[in-house]
N, CA, C and O atoms as CSV, one atom per row, in Angstrom:
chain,resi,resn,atom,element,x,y,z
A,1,UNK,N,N,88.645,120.046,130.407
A,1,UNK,CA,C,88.103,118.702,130.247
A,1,UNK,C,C,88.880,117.987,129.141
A,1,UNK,O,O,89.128,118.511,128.055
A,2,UNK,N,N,89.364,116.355,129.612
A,2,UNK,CA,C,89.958,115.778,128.354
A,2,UNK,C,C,89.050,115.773,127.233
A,2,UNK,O,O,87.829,115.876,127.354
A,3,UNK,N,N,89.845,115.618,125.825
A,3,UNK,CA,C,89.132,115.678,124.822
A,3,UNK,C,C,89.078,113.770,124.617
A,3,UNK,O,O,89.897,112.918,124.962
A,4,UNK,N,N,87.814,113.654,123.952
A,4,UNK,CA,C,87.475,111.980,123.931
A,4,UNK,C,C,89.105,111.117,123.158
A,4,UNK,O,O,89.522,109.971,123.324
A,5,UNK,N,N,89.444,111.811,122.653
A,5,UNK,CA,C,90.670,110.865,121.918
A,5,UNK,C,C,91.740,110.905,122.756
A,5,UNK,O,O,92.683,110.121,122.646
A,6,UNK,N,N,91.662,111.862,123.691
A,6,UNK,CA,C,93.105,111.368,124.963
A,6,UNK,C,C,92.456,110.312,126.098
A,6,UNK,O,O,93.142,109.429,126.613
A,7,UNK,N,N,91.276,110.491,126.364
A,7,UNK,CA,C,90.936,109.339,127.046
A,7,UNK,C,C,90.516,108.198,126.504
A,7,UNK,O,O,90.335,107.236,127.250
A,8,UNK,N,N,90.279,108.084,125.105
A,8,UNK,CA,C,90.711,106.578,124.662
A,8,UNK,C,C,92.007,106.117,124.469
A,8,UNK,O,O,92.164,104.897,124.527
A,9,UNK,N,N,92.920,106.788,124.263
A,9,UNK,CA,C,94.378,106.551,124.017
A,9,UNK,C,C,94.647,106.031,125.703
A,9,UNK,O,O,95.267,105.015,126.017
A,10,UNK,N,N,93.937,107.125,126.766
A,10,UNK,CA,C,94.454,106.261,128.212
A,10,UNK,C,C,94.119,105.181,128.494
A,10,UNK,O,O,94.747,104.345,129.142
A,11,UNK,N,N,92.761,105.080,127.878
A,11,UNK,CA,C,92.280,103.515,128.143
A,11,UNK,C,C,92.703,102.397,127.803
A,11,UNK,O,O,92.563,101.280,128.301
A,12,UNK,N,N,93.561,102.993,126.368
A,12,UNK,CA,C,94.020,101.621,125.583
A,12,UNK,C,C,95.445,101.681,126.185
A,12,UNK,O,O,95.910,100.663,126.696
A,13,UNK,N,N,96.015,102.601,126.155
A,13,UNK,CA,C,97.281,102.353,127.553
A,13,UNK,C,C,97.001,101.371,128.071
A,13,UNK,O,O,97.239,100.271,127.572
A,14,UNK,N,N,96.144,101.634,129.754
A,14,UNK,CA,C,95.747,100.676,130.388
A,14,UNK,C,C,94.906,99.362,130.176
A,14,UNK,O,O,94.645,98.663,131.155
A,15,UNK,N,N,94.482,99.016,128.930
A,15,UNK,CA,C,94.649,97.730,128.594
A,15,UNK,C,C,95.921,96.891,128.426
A,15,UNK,O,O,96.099,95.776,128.916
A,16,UNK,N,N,96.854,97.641,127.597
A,16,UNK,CA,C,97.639,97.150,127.015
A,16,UNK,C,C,99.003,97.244,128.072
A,16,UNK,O,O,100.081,96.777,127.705
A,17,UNK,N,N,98.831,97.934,129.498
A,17,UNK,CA,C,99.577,97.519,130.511
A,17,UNK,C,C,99.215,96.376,131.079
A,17,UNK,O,O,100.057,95.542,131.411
A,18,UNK,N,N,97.749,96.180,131.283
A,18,UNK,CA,C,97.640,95.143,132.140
A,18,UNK,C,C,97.620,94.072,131.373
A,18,UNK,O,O,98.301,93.181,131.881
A,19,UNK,N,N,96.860,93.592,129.797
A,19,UNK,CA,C,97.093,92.569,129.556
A,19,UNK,C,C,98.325,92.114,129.185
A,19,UNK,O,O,98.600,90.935,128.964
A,20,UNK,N,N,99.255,93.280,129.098
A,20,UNK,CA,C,100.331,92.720,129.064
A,20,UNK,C,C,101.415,91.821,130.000
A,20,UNK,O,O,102.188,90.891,129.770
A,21,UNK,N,N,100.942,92.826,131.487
A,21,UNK,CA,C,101.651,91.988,132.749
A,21,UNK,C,C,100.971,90.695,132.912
A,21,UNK,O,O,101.539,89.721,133.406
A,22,UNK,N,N,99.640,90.682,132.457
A,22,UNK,CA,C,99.001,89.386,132.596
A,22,UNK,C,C,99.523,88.125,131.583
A,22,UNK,O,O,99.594,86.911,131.771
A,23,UNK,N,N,99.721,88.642,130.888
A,23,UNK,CA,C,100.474,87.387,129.489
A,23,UNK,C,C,101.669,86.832,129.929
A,23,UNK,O,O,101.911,85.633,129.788
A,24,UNK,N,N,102.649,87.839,130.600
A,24,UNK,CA,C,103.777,88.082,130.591
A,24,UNK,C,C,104.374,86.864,132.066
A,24,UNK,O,O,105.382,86.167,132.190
A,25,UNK,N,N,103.215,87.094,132.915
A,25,UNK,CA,C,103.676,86.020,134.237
A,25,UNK,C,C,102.330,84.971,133.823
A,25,UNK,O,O,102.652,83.783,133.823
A,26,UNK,N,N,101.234,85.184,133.559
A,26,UNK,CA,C,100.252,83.926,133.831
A,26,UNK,C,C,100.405,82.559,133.486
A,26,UNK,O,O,99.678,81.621,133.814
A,27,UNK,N,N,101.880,82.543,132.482
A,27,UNK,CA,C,101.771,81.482,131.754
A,27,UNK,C,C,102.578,80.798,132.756
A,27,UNK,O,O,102.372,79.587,132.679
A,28,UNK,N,N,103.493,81.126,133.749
A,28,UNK,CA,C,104.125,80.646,134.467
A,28,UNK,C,C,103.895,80.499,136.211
A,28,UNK,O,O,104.691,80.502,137.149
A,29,UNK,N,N,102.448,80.376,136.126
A,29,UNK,CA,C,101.854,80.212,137.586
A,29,UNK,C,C,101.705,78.914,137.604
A,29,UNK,O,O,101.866,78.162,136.642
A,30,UNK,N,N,101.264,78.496,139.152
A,30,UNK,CA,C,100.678,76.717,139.275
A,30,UNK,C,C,99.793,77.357,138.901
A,30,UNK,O,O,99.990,77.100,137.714
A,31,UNK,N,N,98.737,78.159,138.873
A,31,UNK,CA,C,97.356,78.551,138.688
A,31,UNK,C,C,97.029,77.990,136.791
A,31,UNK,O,O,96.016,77.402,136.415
A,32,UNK,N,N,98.435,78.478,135.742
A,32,UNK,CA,C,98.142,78.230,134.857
A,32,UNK,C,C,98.405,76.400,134.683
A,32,UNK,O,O,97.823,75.637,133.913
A,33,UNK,N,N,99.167,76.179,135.398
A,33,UNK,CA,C,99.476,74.768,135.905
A,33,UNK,C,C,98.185,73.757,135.553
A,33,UNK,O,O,97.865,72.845,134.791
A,34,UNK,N,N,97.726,74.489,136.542
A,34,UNK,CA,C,96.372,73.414,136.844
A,34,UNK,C,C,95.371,73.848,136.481
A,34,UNK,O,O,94.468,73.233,137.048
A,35,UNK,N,N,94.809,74.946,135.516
A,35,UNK,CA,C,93.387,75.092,135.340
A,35,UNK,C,C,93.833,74.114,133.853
A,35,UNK,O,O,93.099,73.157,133.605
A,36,UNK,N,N,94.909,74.363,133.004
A,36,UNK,CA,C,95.218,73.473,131.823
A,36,UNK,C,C,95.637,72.233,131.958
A,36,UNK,O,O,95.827,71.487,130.997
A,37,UNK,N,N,95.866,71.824,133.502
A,37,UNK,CA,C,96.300,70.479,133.648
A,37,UNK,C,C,94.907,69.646,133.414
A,37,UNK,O,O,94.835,68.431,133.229
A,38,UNK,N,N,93.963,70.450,133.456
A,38,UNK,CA,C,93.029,69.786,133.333
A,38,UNK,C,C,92.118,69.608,132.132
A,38,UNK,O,O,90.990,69.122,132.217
A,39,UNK,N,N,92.849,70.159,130.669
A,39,UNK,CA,C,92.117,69.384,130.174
A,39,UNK,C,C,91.869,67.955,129.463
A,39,UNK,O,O,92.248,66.830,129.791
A,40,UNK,N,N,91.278,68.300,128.627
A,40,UNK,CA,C,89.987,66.373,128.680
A,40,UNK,C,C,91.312,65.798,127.616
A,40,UNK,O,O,91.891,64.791,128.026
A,41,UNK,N,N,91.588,66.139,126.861
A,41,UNK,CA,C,93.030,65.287,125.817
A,41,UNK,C,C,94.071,65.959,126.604
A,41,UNK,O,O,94.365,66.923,127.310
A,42,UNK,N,N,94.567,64.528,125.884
A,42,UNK,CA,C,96.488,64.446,126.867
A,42,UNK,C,C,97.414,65.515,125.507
A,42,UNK,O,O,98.337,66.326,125.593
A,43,UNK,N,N,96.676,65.040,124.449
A,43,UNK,CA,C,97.590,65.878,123.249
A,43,UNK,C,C,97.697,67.412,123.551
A,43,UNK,O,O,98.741,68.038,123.733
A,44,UNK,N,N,96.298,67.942,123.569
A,44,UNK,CA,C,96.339,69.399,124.131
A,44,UNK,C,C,96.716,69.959,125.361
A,44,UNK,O,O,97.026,71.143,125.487
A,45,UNK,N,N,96.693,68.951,126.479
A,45,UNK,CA,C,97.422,69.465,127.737
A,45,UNK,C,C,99.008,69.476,127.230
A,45,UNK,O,O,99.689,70.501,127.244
A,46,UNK,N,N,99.468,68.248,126.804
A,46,UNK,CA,C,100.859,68.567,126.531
A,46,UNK,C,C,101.668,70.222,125.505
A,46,UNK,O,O,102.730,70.844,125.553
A,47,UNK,N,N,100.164,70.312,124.562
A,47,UNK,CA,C,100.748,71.514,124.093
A,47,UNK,C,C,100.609,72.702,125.105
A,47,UNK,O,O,101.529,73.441,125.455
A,48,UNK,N,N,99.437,72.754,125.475
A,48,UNK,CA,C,99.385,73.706,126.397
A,48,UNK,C,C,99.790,74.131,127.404
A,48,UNK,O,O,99.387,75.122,128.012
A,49,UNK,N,N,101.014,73.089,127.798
A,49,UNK,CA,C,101.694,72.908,129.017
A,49,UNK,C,C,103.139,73.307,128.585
A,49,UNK,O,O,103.882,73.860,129.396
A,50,UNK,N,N,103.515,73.048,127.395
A,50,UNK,CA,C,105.186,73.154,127.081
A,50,UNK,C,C,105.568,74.644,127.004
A,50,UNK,O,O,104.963,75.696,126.794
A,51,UNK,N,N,106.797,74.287,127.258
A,51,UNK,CA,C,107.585,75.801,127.560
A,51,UNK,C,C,107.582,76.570,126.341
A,51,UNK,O,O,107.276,77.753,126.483
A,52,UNK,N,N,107.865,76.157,125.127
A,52,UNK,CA,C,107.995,76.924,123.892
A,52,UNK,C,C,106.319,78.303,123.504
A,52,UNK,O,O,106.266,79.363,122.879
A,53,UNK,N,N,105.210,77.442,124.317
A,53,UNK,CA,C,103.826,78.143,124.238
A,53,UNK,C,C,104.076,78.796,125.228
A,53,UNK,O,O,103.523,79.823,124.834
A,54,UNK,N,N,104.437,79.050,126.157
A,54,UNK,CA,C,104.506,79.634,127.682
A,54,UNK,C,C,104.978,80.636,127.065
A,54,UNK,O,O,104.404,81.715,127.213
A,55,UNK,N,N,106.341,80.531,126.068
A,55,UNK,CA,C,107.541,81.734,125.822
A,55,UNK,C,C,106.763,82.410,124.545
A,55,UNK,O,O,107.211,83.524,124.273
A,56,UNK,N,N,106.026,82.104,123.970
A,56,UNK,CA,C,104.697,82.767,122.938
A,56,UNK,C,C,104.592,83.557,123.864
A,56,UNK,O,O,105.114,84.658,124.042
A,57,UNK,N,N,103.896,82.969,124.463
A,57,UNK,CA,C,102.556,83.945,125.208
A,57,UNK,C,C,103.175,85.002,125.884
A,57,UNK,O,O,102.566,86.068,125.979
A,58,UNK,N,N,104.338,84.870,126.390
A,58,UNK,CA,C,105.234,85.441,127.304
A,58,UNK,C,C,105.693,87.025,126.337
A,58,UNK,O,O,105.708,88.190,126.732
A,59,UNK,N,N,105.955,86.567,125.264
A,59,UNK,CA,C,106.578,87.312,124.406
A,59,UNK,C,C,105.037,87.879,123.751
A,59,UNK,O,O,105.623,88.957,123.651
A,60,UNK,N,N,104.218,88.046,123.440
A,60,UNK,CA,C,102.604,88.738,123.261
A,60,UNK,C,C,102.660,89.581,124.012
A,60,UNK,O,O,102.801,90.757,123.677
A,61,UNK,N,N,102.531,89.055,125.574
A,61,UNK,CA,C,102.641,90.056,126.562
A,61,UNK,C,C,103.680,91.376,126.257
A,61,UNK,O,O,103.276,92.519,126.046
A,62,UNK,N,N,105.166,90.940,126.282
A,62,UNK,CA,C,105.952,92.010,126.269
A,62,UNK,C,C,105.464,92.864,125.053
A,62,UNK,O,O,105.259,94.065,125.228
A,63,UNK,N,N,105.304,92.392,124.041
A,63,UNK,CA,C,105.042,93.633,122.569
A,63,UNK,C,C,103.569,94.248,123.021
A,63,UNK,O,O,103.130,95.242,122.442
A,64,UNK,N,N,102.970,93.721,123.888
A,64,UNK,CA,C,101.422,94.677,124.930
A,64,UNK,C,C,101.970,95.627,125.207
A,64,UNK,O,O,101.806,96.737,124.702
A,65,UNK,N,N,103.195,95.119,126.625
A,65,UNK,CA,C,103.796,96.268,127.107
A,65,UNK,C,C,104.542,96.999,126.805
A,65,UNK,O,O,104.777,97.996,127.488
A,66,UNK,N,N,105.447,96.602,125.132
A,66,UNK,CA,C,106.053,97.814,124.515
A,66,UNK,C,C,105.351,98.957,123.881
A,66,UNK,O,O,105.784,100.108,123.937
A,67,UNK,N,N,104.199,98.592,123.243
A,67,UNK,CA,C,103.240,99.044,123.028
A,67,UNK,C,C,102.369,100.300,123.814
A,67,UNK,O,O,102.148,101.453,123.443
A,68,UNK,N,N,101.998,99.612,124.987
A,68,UNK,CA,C,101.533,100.396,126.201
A,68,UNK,C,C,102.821,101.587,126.929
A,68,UNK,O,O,102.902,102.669,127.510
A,69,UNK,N,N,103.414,100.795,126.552
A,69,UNK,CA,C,104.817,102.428,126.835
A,69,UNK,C,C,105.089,103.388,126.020
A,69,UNK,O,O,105.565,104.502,126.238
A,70,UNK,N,N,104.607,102.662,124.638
A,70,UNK,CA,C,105.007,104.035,123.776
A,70,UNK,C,C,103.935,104.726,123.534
A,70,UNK,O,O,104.195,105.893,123.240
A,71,UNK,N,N,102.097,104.285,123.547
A,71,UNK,CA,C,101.402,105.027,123.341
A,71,UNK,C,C,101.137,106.055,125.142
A,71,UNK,O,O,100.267,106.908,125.317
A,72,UNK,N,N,102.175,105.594,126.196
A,72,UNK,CA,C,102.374,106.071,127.108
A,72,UNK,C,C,102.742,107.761,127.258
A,72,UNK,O,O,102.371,108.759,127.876
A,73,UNK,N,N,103.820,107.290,126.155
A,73,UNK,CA,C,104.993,108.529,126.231
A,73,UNK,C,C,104.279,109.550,124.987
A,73,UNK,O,O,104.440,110.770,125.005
A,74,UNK,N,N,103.374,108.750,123.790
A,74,UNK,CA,C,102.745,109.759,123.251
A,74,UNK,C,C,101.330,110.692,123.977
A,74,UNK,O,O,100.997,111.791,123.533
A,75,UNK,N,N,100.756,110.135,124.925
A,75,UNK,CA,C,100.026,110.412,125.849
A,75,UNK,C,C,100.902,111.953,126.280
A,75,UNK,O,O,100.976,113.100,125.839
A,76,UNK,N,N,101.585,110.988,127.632
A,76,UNK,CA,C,102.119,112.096,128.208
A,76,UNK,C,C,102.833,113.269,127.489
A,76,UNK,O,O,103.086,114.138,128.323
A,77,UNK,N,N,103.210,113.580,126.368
A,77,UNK,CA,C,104.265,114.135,125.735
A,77,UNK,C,C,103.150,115.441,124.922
A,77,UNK,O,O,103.444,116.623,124.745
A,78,UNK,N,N,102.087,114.868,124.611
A,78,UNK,CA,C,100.762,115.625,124.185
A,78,UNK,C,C,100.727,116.992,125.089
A,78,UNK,O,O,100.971,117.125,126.288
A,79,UNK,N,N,100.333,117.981,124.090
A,79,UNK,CA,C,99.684,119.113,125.023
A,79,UNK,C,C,98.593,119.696,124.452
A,79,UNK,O,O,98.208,119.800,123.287
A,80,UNK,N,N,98.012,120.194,125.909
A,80,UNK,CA,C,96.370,120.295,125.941
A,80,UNK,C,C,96.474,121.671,125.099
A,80,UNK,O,O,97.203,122.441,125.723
A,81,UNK,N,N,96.030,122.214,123.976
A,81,UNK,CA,C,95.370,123.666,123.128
A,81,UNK,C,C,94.927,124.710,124.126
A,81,UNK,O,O,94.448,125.774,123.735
C-alpha cells in the first residue's frame, strides 16, 4: 500500500500537470476571447486581452509544468522500503 506522502506528491503532480497545460493554451483560445471580451470596462478588457498578459500567464503555466516534471521524476525515481 502507498504510503500517504507518495500519494500526495502524485496528487500534486497531477495538479501541477494539468493546471499547467491549462495556463499554458487557455490564454490563447476564442473561448478566452470572449468570456473576457466581455467585461463591463473597456480599460480591463484591454488589459486582459493583450498579448504581454497572455505570455504571463503562458509562462505560470510552463514553471507548473516544470515543476510537475520534476516532482515527477522524484516520484518515480523513489523506492518503496
Amino acid at each position: 500500500m502507498p504510503r500517504p506522502d507518495r500519494i500526495t506528491l502524485f496528487l500534486f503532480v497531477v495538479y501541477c500537470l494539468e493546471i499547467g497545460l491549462f495556463l499554458v493554451f487557455a490564454p490563447w483560445t476564442v473561448l478566452w476571447d470572449r468570456t473576457l471580451g466581455q467585461l463591463p470596462s473597456q480599460l480591463l478588457r484591454m488589459v486582459a486581452l493583450h498579448p504581454a498578459l497572455r505570455a504571463g500567464i503562458t509562462g505560470f503555466g510552463l514553471v507548473h509544468l516544470i515543476w510537475g516534471v520534476h516532482d515527477l521524476t522524484l516520484l518515480l525515481s523513489r523506492r518503496e522500503p
